[in-house]
MIZA-539642 format. One record per residue: residue in three letters; chain; x, y, z of N, C-alpha, C in turn. Coordinates in steps of 0.02 Angstrom, whole numbers, padded with zeros to 5 digits. Layout:
<sites>
SITE  rest  kette     n_u     n_v     n_w    ca_u    ca_v    ca_w     c_u     c_v     c_w
SITE   Ala      A       X       Y       Z       X       Y       Z       X       Y       Z
...
</sites>
This chain:
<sites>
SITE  rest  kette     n_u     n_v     n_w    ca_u    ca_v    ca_w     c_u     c_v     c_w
SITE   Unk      A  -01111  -01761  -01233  -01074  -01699  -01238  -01086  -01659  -01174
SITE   Unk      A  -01032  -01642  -01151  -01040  -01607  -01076  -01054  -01512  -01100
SITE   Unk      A  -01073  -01488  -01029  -01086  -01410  -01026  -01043  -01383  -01054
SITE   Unk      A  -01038  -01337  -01073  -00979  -01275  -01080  -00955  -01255  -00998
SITE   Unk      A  -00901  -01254  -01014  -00850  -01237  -00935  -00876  -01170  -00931
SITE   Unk      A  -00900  -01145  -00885  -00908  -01052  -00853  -00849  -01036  -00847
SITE   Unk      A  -00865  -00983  -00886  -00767  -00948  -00851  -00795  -00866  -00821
SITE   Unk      A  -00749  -00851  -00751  -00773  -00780  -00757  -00730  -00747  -00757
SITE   Unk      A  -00720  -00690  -00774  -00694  -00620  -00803  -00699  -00564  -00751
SITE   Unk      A  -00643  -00523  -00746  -00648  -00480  -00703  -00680  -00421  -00748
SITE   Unk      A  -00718  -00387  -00725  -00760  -00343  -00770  -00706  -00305  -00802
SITE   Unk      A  -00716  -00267  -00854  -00701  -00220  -00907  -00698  -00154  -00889
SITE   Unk      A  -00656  -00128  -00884  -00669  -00046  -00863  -00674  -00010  -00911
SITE   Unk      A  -00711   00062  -00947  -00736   00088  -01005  -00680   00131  -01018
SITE   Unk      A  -00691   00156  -01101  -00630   00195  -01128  -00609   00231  -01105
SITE   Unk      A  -00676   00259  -01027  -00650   00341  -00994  -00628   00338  -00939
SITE   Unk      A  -00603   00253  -00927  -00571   00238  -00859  -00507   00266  -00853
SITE   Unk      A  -00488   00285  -00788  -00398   00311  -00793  -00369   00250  -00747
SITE   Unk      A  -00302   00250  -00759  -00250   00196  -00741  -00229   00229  -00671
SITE   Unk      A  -00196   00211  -00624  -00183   00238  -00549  -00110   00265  -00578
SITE   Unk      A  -00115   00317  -00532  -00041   00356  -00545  -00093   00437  -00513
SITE   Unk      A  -00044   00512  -00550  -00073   00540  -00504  -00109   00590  -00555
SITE   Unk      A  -00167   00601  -00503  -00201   00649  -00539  -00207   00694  -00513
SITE   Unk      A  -00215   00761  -00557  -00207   00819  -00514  -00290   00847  -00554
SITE   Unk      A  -00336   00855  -00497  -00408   00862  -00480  -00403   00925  -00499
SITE   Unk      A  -00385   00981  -00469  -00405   01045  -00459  -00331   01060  -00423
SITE   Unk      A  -00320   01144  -00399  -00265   01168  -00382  -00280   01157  -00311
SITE   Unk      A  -00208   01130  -00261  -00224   01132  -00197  -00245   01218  -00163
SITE   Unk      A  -00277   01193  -00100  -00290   01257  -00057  -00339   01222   00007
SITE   Unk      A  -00368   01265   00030  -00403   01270   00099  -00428   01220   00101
SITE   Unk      A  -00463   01208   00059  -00538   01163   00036  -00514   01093   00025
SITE   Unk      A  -00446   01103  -00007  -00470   01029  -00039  -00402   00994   00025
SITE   Unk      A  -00380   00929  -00054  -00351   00863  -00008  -00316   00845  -00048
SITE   Unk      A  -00293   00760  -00019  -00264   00719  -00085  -00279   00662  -00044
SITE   Unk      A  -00312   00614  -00117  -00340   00560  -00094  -00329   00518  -00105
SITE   Unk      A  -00293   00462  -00071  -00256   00386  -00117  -00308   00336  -00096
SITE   Unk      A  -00303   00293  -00182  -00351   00238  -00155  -00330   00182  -00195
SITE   Unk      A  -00294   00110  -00158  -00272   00048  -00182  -00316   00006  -00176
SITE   Unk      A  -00322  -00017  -00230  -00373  -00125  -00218  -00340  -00192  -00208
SITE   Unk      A  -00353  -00219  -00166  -00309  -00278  -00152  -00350  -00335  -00159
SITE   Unk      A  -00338  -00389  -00218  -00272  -00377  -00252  -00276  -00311  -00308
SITE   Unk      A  -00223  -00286  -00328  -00231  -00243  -00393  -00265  -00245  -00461
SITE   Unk      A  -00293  -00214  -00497  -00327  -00219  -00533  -00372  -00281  -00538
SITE   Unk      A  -00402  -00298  -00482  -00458  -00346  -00459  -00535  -00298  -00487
SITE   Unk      A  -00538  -00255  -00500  -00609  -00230  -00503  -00596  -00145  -00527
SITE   Unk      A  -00659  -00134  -00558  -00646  -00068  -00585  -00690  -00035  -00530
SITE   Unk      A  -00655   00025  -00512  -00692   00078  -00453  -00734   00138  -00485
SITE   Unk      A  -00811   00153  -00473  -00830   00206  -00499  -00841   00251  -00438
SITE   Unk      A  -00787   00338  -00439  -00790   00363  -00380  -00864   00441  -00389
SITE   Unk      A  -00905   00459  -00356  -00933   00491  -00371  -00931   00545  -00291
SITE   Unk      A  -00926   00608  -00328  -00940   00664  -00269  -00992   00709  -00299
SITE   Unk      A  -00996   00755  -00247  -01044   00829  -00261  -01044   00867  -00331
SITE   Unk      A  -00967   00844  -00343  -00965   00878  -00422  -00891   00875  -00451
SITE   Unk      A  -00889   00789  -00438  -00836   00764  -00456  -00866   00672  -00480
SITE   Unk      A  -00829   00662  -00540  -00844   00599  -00548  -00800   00559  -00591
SITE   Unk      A  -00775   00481  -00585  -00734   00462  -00599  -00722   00385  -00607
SITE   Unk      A  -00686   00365  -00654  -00696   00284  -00655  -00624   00255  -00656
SITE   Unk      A  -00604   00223  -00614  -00522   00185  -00605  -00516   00107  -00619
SITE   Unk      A  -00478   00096  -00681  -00482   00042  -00693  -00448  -00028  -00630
SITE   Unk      A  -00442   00008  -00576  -00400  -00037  -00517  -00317  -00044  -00536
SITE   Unk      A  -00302  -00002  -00591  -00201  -00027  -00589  -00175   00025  -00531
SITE   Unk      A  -00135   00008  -00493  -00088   00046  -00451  -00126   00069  -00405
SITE   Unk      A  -00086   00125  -00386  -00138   00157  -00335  -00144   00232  -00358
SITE   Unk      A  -00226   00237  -00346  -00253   00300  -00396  -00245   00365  -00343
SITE   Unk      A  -00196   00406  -00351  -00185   00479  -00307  -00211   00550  -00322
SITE   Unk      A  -00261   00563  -00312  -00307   00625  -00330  -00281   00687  -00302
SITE   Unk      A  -00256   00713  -00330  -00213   00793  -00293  -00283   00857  -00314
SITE   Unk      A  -00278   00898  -00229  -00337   00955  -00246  -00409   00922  -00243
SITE   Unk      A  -00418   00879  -00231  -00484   00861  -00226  -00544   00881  -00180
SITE   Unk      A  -00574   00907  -00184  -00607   00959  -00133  -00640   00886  -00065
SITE   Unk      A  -00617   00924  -00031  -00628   00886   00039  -00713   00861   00064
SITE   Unk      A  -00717   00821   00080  -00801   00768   00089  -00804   00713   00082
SITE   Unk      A  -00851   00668   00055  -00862   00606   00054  -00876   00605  -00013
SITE   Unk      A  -00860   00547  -00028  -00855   00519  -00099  -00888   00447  -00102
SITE   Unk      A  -00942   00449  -00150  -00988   00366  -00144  -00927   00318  -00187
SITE   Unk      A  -00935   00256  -00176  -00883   00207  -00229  -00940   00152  -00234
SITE   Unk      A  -00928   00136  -00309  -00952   00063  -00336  -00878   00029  -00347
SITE   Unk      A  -00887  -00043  -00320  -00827  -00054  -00333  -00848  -00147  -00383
SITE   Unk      A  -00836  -00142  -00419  -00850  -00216  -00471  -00825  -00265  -00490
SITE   Unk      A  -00824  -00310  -00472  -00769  -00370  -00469  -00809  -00435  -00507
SITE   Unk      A  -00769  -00474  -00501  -00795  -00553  -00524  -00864  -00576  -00504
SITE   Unk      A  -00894  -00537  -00433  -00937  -00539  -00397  -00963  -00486  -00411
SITE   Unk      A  -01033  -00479  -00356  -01074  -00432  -00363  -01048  -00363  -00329
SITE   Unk      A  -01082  -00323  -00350  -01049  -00258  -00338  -01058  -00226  -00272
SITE   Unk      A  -00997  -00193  -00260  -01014  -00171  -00203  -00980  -00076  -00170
SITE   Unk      A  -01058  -00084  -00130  -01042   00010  -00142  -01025   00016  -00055
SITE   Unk      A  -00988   00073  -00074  -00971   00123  -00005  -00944   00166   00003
SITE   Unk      A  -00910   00206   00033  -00895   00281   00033  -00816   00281   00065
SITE   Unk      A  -00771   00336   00039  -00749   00365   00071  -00738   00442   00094
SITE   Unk      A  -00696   00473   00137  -00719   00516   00173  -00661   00581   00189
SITE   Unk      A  -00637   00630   00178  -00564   00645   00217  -00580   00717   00223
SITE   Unk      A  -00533   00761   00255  -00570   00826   00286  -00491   00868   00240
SITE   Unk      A  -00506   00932   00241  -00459   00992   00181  -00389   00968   00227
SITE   Unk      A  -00350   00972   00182  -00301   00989   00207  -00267   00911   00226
SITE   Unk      A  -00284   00881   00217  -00262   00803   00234  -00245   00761   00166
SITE   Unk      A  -00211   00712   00198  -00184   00641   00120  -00215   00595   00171
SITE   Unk      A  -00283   00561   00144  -00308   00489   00146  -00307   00445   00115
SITE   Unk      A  -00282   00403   00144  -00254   00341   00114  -00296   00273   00138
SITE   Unk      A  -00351   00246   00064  -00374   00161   00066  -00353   00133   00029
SITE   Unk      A  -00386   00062   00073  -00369   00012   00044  -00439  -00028   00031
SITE   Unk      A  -00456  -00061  -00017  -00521  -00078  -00017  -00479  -00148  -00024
SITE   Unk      A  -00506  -00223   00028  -00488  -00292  -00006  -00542  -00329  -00047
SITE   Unk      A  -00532  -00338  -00097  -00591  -00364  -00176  -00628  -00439  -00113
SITE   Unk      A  -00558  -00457  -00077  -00560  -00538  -00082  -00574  -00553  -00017
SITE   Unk      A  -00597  -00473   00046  -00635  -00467   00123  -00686  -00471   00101
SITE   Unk      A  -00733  -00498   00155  -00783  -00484   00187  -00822  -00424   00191
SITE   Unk      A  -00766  -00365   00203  -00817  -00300   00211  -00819  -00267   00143
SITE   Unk      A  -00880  -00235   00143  -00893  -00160   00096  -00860  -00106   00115
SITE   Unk      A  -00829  -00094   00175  -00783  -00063   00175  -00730  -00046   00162
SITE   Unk      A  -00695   00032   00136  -00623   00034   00140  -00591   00046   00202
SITE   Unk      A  -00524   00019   00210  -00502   00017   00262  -00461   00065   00240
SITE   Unk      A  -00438   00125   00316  -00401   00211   00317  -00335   00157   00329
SITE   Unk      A  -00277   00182   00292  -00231   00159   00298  -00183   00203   00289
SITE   Unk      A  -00094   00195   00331  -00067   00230   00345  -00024   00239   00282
SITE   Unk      A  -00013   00326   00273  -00006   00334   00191   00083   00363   00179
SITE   Unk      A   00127   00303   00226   00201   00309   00214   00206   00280   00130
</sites>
């Protein structure tokens, strides 16, 4: 009788995950931003985004658009089939930043991408 076949699973995102589409953070002004962030491929991995006094979990569908989000750096866990992997992104008031994180690169980085 042979092994059981391994199968793996793209992790599970929790009941308090949100779906990509747009969210509206707080009211725009001075301070804040709007922050887009896509996974390639799509829903490859669930993203946990954490700031100063903001926190958040994206199940990877679409692309997740944060309206009002107060401007700084933001840590990311990002969780896939593989081991996890963390890194930040970053954008200043008054701006739309736009990543792309690839599940299936090389880097821990997100890549700033142009947000036509």
């Amino acid at each position: 009788i042979g092994a059981p076949e391994e199968t793996t699973e793209a992790p599970k995102a929790s009941d308090d995950a949100v779906s990509g589409g747009v969210i509206e953070v707080g009211p725009s002004g001075p301070e804040t931003g709007i922050l887009k962030l896509t996974l390639s491929p799509e829903d490859a991995g669930v993203v946990k985004l954490v700031g100063k006094e903001f926190k958040l979990e994206w199940d990877g569908s679409g692309t997740l658009e944060l309206q009002g989000l107060p401007a700084g750096s933001y840590r990311t866990k990002i969780t896939s089939d593989g081991p996890s992997r963390r890194s930040a992104v970053e954008f200043t008031s008054g701006q739309t930043a736009c990543f792309t994180f690839d599940i299936n690169g090389n880097s821990d980085e997100w890549s700033q991408t142009n947000c036509d």
